[in-house]
C-alpha positions, 0 to 999 in steps of 0.5 A: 942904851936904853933909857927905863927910868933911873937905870940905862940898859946895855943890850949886847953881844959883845962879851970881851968889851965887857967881860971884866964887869961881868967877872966884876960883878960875878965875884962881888954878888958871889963873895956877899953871899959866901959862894966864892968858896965853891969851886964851882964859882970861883973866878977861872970856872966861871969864866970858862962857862962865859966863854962857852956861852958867849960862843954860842949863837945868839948870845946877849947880855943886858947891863944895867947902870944907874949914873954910870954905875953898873947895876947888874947884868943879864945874859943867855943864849938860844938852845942849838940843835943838839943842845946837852941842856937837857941831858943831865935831868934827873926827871927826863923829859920826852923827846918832843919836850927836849929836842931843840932847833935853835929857835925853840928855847932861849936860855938865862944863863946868869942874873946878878945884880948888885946890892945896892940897885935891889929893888930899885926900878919899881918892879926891881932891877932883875926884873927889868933886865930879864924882860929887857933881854926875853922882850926882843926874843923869837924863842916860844919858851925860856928856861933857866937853873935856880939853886933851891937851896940859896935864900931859903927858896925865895929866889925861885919863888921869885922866877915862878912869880915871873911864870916860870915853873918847875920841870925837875932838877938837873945837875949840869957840871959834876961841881955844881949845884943840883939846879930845879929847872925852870921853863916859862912857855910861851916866852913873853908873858 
């Protein structure tokens, strides 16, 4: 663990040691802003895309504890080559933007931080975990998937104050959310 301020950080890729917290933590943050209803987020979906993504080469999570508490966590992945991320933009983009080779974009798959460690940590706690995950990262960009619509847009204002940018929309799985997809290139900032 690393020890950044109040909070110690996890970094690992060990996803059945701790896939009971991040399903913990999923439901928690989910049913406080009323998202358990959807399908698309219910307990059984979402464990289906972690074991997907927990599969894929490369893949990490950071968690953070404040006292033995856990905070929140963290994860993503690389895009392999031959990676469908791209595939379900609603603004394609070229060739040359999408084609991916495994070492070429790293993808934040989930953020999630509980109610009680938000804005803690001086610049708040998803802060610290999503530059603790990107800081040991040898992609040249990363990208991630906001839902527009939830907190009146201040959540992806929040990942454009990080330097991500909006590319477009993307609705990857017939239940979810159209997405905006967000790139920050380079990686590190």
């Amino acid at each position: 663990m690393t020890d950044t301020g109040s909070l110690k950080l996890l970094r690992t890729s060990d996803m059945e040691k701790h896939r009971r917290l991040i399903l913990d933590i999923h439901v928690e943050v989910r049913t406080e802003f009323g998202l358990m209803d959807n399908p698309f987020n219910s307990v059984e979906r979402f464990d289906e895309r972690l074991a997907s993504y927990a599969s894929r080469d490369g893949w990490e999570v950071v968690i953070a504890y404040q006292a033995d508490e856990p905070a929140g966590y963290i994860f993503g992945s690389p895009l392999m080559r031959g990676s469908q991320w791209w595939s379900s933009m609603r603004q394609p983009q070229p060739d040359e933007f999408t084609q991916e080779t495994g070492s070429r974009t790293f993808a934040v798959q989930e953020v999630l931080v509980r109610e009680a460690f938000r804005g803690t940590a001086g610049a708040g706690t998803s802060r610290l975990l999503h530059e603790t995950l990107l800081a040991e990262r040898d992609e040249e960009r990363a990208t991630l998937l906001v839902d527009p619509t939830r907190s009146e847009g201040r959540l992806k204002a929040v990942y454009e104050s990080w330097g991500y940018r909006n590319i477009g929309d993307q609705q990857p799985f017939a239940d979810s959310p159209v997405f905006a997809t967000m790139l920050r290139d380079p990686l590190r900032q």
